[in-house]
C-alpha distance (Angstrom), angle and dihedral (degrees) to the residues before:
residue distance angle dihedral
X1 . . .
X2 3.58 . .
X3 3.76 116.0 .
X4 3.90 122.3 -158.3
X5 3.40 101.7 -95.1
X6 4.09 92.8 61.1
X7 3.66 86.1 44.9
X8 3.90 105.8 55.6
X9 4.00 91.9 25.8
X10 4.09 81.1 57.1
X11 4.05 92.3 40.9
X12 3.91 86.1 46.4
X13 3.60 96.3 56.0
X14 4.17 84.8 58.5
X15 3.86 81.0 -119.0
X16 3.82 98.8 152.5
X17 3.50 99.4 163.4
X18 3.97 83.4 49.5
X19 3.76 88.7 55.5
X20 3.81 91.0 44.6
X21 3.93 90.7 49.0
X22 4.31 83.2 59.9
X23 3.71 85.3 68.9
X24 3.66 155.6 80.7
X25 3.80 124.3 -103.9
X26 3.61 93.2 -117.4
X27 4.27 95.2 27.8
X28 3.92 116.4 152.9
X29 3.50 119.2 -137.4
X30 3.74 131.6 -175.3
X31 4.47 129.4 -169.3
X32 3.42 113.4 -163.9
X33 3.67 114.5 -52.3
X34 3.50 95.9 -29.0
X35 4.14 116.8 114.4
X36 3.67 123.7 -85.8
X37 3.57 127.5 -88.8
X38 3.35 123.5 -143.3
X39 3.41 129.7 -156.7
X40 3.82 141.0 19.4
X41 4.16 87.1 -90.8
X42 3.98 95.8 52.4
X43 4.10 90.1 34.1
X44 3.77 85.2 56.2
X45 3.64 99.8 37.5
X46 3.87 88.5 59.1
X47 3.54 98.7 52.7
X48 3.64 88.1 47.5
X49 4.00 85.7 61.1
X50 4.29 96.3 45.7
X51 3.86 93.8 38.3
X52 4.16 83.5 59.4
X53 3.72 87.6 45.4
X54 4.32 91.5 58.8
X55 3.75 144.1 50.8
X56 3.78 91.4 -146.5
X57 3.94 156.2 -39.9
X58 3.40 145.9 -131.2
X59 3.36 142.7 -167.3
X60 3.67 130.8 -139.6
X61 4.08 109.4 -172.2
X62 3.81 106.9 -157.7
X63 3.53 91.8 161.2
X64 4.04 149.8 7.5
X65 3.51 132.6 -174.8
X66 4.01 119.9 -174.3
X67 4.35 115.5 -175.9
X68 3.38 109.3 172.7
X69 3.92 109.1 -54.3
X70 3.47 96.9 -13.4
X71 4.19 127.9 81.9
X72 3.52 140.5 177.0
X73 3.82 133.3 -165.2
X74 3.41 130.3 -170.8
X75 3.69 117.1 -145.8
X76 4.14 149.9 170.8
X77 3.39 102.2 -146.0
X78 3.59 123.5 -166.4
X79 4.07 132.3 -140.9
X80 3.23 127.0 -158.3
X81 4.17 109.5 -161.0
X82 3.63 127.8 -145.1
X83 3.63 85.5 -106.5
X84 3.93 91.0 57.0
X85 3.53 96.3 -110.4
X86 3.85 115.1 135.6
X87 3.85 117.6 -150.8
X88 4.17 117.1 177.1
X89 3.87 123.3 -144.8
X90 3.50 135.5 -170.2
X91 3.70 116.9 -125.5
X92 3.72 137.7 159.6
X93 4.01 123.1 -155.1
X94 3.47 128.9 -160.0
X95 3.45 127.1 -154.8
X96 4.19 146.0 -174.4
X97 3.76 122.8 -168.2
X98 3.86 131.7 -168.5
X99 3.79 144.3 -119.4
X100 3.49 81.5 -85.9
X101 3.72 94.3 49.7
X102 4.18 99.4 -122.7
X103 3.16 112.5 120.9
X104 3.88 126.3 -97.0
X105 3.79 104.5 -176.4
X106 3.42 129.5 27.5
X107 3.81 126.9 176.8
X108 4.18 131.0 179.7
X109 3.54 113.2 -163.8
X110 4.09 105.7 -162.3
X111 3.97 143.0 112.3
X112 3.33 107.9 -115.6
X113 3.71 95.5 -175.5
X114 3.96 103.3 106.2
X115 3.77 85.4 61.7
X116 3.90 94.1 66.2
X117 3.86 92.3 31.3
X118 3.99 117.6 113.7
Protein backbone atom coordinates (compact mmCIF):
# COMPACT_ATOMS: atom_id res chain seq x y z
CA UNK A 1 0.00 0.00 0.00
CA UNK A 2 1.42 3.20 -0.77
CA UNK A 3 1.70 5.61 2.10
CA UNK A 4 1.98 9.47 1.56
CA UNK A 5 5.35 9.93 1.65
CA UNK A 6 5.97 7.52 -1.60
CA UNK A 7 3.15 9.27 -3.13
CA UNK A 8 4.06 13.06 -3.01
CA UNK A 9 7.98 12.25 -2.98
CA UNK A 10 6.96 10.32 -6.44
CA UNK A 11 4.48 13.32 -7.57
CA UNK A 12 7.38 15.74 -6.59
CA UNK A 13 9.87 14.26 -8.73
CA UNK A 14 7.21 15.16 -11.81
CA UNK A 15 7.33 11.33 -12.21
CA UNK A 16 3.86 10.79 -13.72
CA UNK A 17 4.29 7.56 -14.99
CA UNK A 18 5.69 6.80 -11.35
CA UNK A 19 2.45 8.10 -9.94
CA UNK A 20 0.46 6.16 -12.54
CA UNK A 21 2.50 2.90 -11.73
CA UNK A 22 0.89 3.48 -7.78
CA UNK A 23 -2.38 2.62 -9.31
CA UNK A 24 -4.96 0.37 -10.59
CA UNK A 25 -5.64 -0.22 -14.28
CA UNK A 26 -8.99 1.10 -14.08
CA UNK A 27 -8.19 3.72 -10.81
CA UNK A 28 -10.43 6.93 -10.55
CA UNK A 29 -8.94 9.99 -9.75
CA UNK A 30 -10.41 13.37 -9.10
CA UNK A 31 -8.36 17.33 -8.72
CA UNK A 32 -10.32 19.74 -7.28
CA UNK A 33 -13.61 20.15 -8.84
CA UNK A 34 -12.62 19.15 -12.04
CA UNK A 35 -14.28 15.64 -13.49
CA UNK A 36 -12.92 12.31 -12.81
CA UNK A 37 -10.45 10.55 -14.68
CA UNK A 38 -10.50 7.24 -15.16
CA UNK A 39 -7.95 5.10 -15.90
CA UNK A 40 -4.14 4.86 -15.74
CA UNK A 41 -4.09 6.44 -19.59
CA UNK A 42 -6.37 9.60 -18.76
CA UNK A 43 -4.72 9.80 -15.00
CA UNK A 44 -1.42 10.02 -16.81
CA UNK A 45 -2.40 12.08 -19.65
CA UNK A 46 -3.48 14.83 -17.15
CA UNK A 47 -0.47 15.06 -15.28
CA UNK A 48 1.34 15.19 -18.44
CA UNK A 49 -0.74 18.53 -19.15
CA UNK A 50 -0.16 20.29 -15.28
CA UNK A 51 3.48 19.05 -14.99
CA UNK A 52 4.02 21.30 -18.44
CA UNK A 53 2.08 24.01 -16.80
CA UNK A 54 4.91 24.21 -13.53
CA UNK A 55 8.55 24.50 -12.68
CA UNK A 56 8.09 22.33 -9.61
CA UNK A 57 6.28 20.98 -6.38
CA UNK A 58 6.60 20.19 -3.09
CA UNK A 59 5.06 18.62 -0.55
CA UNK A 60 4.75 19.53 2.99
CA UNK A 61 3.03 16.44 5.04
CA UNK A 62 1.52 17.92 8.21
CA UNK A 63 -0.57 15.11 8.65
CA UNK A 64 -1.69 11.38 7.57
CA UNK A 65 -4.31 9.29 8.62
CA UNK A 66 -4.52 5.52 7.25
CA UNK A 67 -8.02 3.27 8.51
CA UNK A 68 -8.10 0.31 6.87
CA UNK A 69 -7.90 0.97 3.02
CA UNK A 70 -8.54 4.38 3.14
CA UNK A 71 -5.83 7.48 3.97
CA UNK A 72 -5.70 10.99 4.15
CA UNK A 73 -2.83 13.49 4.27
CA UNK A 74 -2.86 16.85 4.86
CA UNK A 75 -0.37 18.90 3.05
CA UNK A 76 1.10 22.61 1.96
CA UNK A 77 2.27 22.02 -1.16
CA UNK A 78 4.43 24.29 -2.92
CA UNK A 79 4.61 25.43 -6.83
CA UNK A 80 7.15 26.69 -8.38
CA UNK A 81 5.85 28.63 -11.83
CA UNK A 82 7.55 28.85 -15.03
CA UNK A 83 8.21 32.30 -14.11
CA UNK A 84 10.00 31.15 -10.81
CA UNK A 85 7.52 32.32 -8.59
CA UNK A 86 6.56 29.89 -5.76
CA UNK A 87 2.98 30.08 -4.38
CA UNK A 88 1.92 27.30 -1.45
CA UNK A 89 -1.61 25.75 -1.16
CA UNK A 90 -3.29 23.77 1.19
CA UNK A 91 -4.78 20.61 -0.03
CA UNK A 92 -5.93 17.38 1.40
CA UNK A 93 -6.11 13.99 -0.73
CA UNK A 94 -7.94 11.10 -0.09
CA UNK A 95 -7.22 7.91 -1.16
CA UNK A 96 -8.53 3.93 -1.34
CA UNK A 97 -6.29 1.09 -2.39
CA UNK A 98 -7.05 -2.58 -3.29
CA UNK A 99 -6.37 -6.19 -2.34
CA UNK A 100 -3.60 -5.66 -4.39
CA UNK A 101 -2.61 -2.50 -2.71
CA UNK A 102 -2.67 0.08 -6.01
CA UNK A 103 -4.69 2.48 -5.62
CA UNK A 104 -8.33 2.66 -6.97
CA UNK A 105 -9.52 6.13 -6.02
CA UNK A 106 -7.73 8.99 -5.54
CA UNK A 107 -9.11 12.46 -4.74
CA UNK A 108 -7.17 16.10 -4.09
CA UNK A 109 -9.23 18.52 -2.55
CA UNK A 110 -7.40 22.12 -3.21
CA UNK A 111 -7.79 25.56 -5.15
CA UNK A 112 -5.32 25.76 -7.38
CA UNK A 113 -6.15 29.20 -8.51
CA UNK A 114 -3.29 31.40 -6.89
CA UNK A 115 -0.92 29.33 -8.97
CA UNK A 116 -2.25 30.71 -12.37
CA UNK A 117 -3.11 34.14 -10.82
CA UNK A 118 -1.03 37.31 -12.07
Amino acid sequence: MPDAQTIFSTVDALDARGVVALMAEDATMVFGNAEPLHGRDAILAAHEVFLATIKGLRHRLLNEWTVGADSIAETEVTYTRIDGKEVTVPAVSIWRVGEDGLIVSYRIFYDIAPLFAP
